[in-house]
C-alpha positions in Angstrom: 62.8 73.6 89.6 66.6 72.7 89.0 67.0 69.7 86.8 69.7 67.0 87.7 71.4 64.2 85.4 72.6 60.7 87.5 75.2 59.3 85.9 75.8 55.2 86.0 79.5 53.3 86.1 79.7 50.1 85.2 82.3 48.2 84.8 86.1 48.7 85.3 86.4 51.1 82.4 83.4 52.9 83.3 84.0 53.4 86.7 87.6 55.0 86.0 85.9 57.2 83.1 83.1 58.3 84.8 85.5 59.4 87.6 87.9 60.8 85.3 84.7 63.0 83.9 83.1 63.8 87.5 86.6 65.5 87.8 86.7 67.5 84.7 83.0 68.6 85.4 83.3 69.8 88.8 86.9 72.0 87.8 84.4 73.5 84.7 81.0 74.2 86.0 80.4 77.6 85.3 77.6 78.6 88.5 75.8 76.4 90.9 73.1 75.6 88.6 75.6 73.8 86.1 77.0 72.0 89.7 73.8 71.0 90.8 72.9 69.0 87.6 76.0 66.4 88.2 76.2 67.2 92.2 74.2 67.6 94.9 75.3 69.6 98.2 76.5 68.0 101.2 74.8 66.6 103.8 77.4 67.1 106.7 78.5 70.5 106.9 81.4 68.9 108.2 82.8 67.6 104.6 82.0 70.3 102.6 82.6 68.2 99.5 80.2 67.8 97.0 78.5 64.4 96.3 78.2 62.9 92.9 74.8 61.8 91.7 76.2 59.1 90.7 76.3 55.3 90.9 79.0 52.9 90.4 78.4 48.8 89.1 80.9 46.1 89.2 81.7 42.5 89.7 84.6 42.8 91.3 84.7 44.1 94.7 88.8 45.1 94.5 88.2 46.8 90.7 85.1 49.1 92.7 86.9 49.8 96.0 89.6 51.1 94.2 87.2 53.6 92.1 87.6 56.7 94.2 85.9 60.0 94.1 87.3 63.6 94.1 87.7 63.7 97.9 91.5 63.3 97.2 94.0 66.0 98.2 92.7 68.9 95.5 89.4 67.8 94.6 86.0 69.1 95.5 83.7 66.3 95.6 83.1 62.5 96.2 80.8 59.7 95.7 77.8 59.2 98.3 78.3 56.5 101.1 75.6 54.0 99.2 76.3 54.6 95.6 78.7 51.5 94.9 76.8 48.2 94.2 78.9 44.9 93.9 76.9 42.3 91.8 78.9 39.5 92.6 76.7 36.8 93.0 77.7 33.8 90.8 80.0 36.2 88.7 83.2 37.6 89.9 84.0 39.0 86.7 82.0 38.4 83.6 85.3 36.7 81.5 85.1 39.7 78.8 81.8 37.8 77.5 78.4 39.7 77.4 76.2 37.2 77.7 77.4 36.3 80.9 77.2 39.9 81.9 73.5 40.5 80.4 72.6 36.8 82.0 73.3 38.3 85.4 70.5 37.4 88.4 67.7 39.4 88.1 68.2 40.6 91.5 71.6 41.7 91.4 70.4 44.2 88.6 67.4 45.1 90.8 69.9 46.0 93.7 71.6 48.2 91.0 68.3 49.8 90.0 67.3 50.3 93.6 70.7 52.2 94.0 70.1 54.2 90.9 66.3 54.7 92.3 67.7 56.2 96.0 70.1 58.2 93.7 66.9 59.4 91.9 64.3 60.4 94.3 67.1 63.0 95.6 67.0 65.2 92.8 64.6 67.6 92.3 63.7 66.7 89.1 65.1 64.0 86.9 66.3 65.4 83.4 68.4 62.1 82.2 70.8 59.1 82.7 74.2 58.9 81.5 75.3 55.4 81.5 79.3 54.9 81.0 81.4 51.8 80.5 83.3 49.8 78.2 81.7 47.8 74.9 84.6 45.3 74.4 84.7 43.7 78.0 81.9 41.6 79.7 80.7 43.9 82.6 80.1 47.6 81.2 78.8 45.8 77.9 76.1 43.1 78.9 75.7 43.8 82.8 75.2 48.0 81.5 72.9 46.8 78.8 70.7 44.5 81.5 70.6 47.9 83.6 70.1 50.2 81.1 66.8 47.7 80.4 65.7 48.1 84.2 66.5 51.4 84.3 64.3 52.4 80.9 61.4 50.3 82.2 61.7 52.3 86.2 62.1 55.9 84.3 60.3 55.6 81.1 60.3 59.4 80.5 63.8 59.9 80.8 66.1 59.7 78.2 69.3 58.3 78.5 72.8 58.6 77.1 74.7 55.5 76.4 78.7 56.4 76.2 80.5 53.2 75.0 84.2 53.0 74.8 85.1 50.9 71.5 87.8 48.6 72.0 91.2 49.1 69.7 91.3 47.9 66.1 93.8 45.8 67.3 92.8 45.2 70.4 94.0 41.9 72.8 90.4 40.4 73.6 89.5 38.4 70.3 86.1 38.7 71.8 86.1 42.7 72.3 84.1 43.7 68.4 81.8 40.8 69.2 80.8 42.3 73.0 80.9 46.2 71.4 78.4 44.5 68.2 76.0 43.1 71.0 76.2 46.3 73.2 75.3 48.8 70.0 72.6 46.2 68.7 70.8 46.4 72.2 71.3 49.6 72.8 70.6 50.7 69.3 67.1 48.7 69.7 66.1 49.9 73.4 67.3 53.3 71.9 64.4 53.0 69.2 61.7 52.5 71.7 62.9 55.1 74.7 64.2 57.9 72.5 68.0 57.8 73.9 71.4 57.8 72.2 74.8 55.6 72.4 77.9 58.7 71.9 81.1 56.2 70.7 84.1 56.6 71.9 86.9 55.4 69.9 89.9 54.4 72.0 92.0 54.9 68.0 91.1 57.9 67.9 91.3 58.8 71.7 94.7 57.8 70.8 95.6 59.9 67.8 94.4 62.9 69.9 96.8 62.1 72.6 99.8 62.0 70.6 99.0 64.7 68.3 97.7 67.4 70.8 99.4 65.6 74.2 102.4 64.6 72.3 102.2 61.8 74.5 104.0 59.0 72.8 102.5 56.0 75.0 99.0 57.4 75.9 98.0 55.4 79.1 94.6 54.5 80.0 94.2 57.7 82.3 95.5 59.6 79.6 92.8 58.5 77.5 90.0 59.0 79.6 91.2 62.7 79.4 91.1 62.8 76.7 87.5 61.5 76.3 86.1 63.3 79.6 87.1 66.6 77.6 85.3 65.0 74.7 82.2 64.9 76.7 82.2 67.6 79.5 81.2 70.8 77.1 78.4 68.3 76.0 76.9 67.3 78.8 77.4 70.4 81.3 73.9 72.9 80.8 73.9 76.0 79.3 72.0 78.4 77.6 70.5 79.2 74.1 72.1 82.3 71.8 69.1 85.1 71.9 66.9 82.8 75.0 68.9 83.4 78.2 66.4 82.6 80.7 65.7 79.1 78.4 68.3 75.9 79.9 69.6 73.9 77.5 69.7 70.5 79.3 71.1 66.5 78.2 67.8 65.6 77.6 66.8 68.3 75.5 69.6 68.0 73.3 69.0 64.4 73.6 65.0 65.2 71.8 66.8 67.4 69.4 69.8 64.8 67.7 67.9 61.5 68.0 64.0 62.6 66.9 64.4 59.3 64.4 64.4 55.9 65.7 67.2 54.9 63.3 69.6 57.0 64.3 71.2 56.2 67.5 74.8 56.8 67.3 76.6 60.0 68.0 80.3 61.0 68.0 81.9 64.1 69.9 84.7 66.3 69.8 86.1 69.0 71.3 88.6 71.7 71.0 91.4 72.9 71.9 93.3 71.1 74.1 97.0 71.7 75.1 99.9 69.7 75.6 101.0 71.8 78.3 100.8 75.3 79.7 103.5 76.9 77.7 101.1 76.1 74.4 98.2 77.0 75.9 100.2 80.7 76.8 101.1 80.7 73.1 97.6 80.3 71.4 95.5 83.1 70.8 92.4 81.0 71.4 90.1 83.1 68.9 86.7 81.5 67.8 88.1 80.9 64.4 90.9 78.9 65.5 89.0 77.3 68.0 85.8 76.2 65.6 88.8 75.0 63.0 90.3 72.4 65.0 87.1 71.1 66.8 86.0 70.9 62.7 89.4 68.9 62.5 89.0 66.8 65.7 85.5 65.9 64.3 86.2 64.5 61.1 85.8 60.9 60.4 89.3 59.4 59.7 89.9 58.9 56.4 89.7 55.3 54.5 93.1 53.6 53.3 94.0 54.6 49.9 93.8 51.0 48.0 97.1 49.8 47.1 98.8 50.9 43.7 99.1 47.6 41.4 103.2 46.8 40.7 102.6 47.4 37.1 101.9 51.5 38.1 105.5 51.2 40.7 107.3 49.8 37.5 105.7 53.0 35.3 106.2 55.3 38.2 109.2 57.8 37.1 108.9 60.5 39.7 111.5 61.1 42.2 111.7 59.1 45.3 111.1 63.2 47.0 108.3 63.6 45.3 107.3 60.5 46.2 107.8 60.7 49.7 105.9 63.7 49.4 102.3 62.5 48.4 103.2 60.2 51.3 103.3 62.7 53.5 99.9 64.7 52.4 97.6 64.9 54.6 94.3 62.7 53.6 91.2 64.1 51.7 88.4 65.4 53.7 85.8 62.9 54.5 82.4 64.0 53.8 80.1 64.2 56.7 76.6 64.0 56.6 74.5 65.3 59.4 70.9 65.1 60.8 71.7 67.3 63.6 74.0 68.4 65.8 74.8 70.3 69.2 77.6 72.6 69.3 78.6 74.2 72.8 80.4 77.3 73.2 82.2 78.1 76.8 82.9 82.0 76.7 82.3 85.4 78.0 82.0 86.1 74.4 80.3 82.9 73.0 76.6 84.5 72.6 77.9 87.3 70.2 78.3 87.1 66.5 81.8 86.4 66.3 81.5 82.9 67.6 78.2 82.4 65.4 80.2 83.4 62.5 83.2 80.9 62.8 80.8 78.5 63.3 78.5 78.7 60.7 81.9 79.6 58.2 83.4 75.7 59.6 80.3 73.4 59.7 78.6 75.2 56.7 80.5 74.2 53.5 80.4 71.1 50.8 82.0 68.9 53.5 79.4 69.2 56.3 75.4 69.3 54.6 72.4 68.4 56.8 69.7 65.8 55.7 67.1 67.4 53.6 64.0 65.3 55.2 65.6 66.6 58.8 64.5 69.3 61.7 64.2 72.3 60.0 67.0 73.8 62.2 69.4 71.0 62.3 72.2 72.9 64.3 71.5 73.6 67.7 74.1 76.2 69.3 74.2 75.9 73.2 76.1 79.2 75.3 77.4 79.4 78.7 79.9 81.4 80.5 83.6 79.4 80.9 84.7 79.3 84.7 88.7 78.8 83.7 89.9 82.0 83.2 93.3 80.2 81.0 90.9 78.8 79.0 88.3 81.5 78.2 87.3 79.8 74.9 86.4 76.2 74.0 83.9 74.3 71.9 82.2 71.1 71.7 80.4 68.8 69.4 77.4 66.5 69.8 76.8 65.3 66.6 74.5 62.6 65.0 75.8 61.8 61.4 77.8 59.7 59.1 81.2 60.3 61.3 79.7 57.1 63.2 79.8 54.4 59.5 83.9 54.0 60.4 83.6 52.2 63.4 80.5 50.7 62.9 81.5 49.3 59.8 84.5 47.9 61.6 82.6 46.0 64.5 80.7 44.7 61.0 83.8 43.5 59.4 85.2 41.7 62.5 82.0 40.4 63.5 80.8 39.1 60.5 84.4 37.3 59.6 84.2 36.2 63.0 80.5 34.3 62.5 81.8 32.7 58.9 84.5 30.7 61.2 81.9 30.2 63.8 84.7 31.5 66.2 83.6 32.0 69.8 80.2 31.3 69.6 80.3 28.6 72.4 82.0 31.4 74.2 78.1 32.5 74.3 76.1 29.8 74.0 77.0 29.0 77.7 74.7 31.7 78.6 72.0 31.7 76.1 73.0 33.6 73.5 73.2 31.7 70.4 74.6 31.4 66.7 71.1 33.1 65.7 70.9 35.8 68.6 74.5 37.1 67.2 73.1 36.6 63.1 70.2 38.7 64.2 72.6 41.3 66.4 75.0 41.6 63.2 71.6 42.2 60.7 70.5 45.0 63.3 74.0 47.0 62.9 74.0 46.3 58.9 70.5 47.7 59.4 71.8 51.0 61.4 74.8 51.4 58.9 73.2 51.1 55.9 70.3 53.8 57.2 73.7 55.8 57.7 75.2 55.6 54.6 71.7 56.4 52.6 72.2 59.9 54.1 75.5 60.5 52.2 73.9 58.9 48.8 
């Protein structure tokens, strides 16, 4: 019996993304198993797109009617005729504040759930949720957290994947680490009792991608949902594993095999390569080496600043302003990752033999990458499948549940916790029952999950 994955939008953000990602995986499904899980087949022969298992979630009737499926000119599928739910009663936006999103009427979320429930009861069998939408606003964090909630307690033997977009470092909502701290702590919790996982994605680092491997010197929103629906589509499309070809590797399988321990929720992916245009992709040899060396690259943790040189070393400092310019200019050390497990998925003709097993076990295998000793005792898990792009007949990507994750959670900290010294915002919450205390005991939960995090590297 096929298995199928629904996936729910919410929000703004999530409803772009997850459209932006419904696009990638239709173009890279390799047979009409890996369609089905995301798709299912028309029911008028007339519109021979496909339909999304999919729902979409807003407040905002404009911000979902203009969410639009692949039915456009060049596209090859579209959402179904019942799968957008406006919860707009008494909310019309949720003012980039969680608590008003999670506050929302009980049954506005239950006409969300009964959309996700229709969605549901059409697939053959149910094999997991992937929820999408922004941390740092007020609809894809708190409103996606109360549905995530409704949806645990309809399908408690489904696991869910959370994939939260973190808002910029420097982003314009003061209010943005405070939503994304309140979406992980709830998220991390429910994790903890119904065996899913939260995948961040970093809009920085969505970012750094865009400019170093897009050259794209203003990345715009689309841009970076590219960027992070090729982070994700390797992941979550189906596949096979190396030596088992009749056993499917599925989302909720890998799901059971990177977050076995309540305490570790978080995952980060990457994936490799991706071209600035076709000209470079026509120049690249796209070998497994080459290809397992820059997803290695894409997936390491960027690199804390050095800590400023004190003005009695500049005085004492007699090298030449070169040489000087120089260490500038070297490239960071290598962060040390340390793993519990991970999922890596190889798309090629070739990607069951040993050459692809070799690069791989050569790039995740050395001082820089070590597994936890108390983990499964075979903490890599290599997925296969056939690529369906002929210009891209190799590509990898990375599921991974490790230490990559302490930079950005121990950013939200920071912010947060500086944030809660002034007491700044906290009316912004209390006008919808969340309290001084409920964010204390949200900031504990994510010093909780970091520190668990950085025992692994100790």
């Amino acid at each position: 019996m096929p298995a199928s994955c629904v996936t729910i939008q919410v929000g703004q953000c999530g409803n772009q993304l997850g459209a932006k990602l419904l696009d990638r995986l239709a173009r890279d499904f390799a047979d009409e198993a890996e369609a089905d899980y995301f798709f299912r087949a028309p029911a008028d022969p007339k519109h021979p797109h496909r339909v999304a298992r999919s729902v979409l979630v807003d407040t905002e009737p404009r911000a979902l009617g203009a969410a639009r499926g692949g039915a456009r000119k060049g596209r090859r599928w579209a959402y179904g005729g019942r799968s957008r739910v406006c919860c707009d009663a008494g909310l019309r936006g949720c003012a980039n504040n969680w608590a008003r999103g999670f506050s929302a009427p009980e049954e506005e979320v239950a006409r969300a759930g009964d959309a996700l429930r229709r969605e549901a009861e059409r697939c053959d069998a149910l094999d997991a949720l992937f929820f999408v939408g922004s941390g740092g606003g007020g609809t894809g964090s708190g409103l996606g957290c109360a549905l995530a909630s409704h949806a645990a307690d309809a399908f408690p033997r489904t696991r869910a994947l959370h994939g939260v977009v973190l808002p910029d470092r420097e982003g314009d909502v003061a209010v943005g680490s405070c939503n994304s701290l309140l979406t992980l702590a709830h998220l991390g919790a429910d994790g903890a009792c119904r065996g899913g996982g939260c995948v961040l994605l970093s809009n920085d680092v969505a970012r750094t991608v865009a400019e170093e491997a897009l050259r794209a010197e203003r990345p715009t929103l689309d841009t970076l949902n590219g960027v992070f629906a090729h982070q994700l589509c390797g992941a979550l499309l189906p596949g096979r594993r190396p030596g088992a070809p009749l056993k499917r590797s599925t989302l909720a399988s890998s799901l059971r095999h990177l977050c076995f321990h309540p305490s570790y929720r978080f995952l980060t992916a990457a994936a490799a390569p991706l071209y600035a245009t076709a000209e470079s992709r026509a120049f690249d040899a796209n070998t497994w080496p080459g290809v397992v060396r820059e997803l290695r690259r894409r997936a390491r943790p960027p690199a804390p600043p050095p800590p400023p040189a004190p003005r009695a070393a500049w005085a004492d400092d007699d090298s030449t302003p070169r040489e000087r310019a120089k260490r500038r200019a070297a490239p960071p050390p290598e962060v040390r990752v340390a793993t519990l497990a991970h999922v890596l998925s190889l798309r090629g003709g070739d990607a069951a033999g040993g050459d692809a097993a070799d690069a791989a076990e050569r790039a995740f295998g050395d001082a820089a990458h070590v597994f936890a000793p108390w983990g499964p005792a075979a903490p890599s898990k290599v997925v296969v499948s056939a690529p369906r792009s002929p210009s891209l007949p190799r590509s990898a990507t990375l599921l991974s549940n490790s230490t990559a994750c302490v930079p950005h959670l121990a950013h939200l900290e920071r912010r947060v916790s500086a944030m809660l010294d002034a007491r700044a915002y906290v009316h912004h919450y209390e006008r919808y029952g969340v309290g001084l205390a409920d964010l204390e005991a949200s900031l504990d939960r994510v010093r909780g999950h970091l520190a668990d995090y950085r025992a692994l590297d100790e």
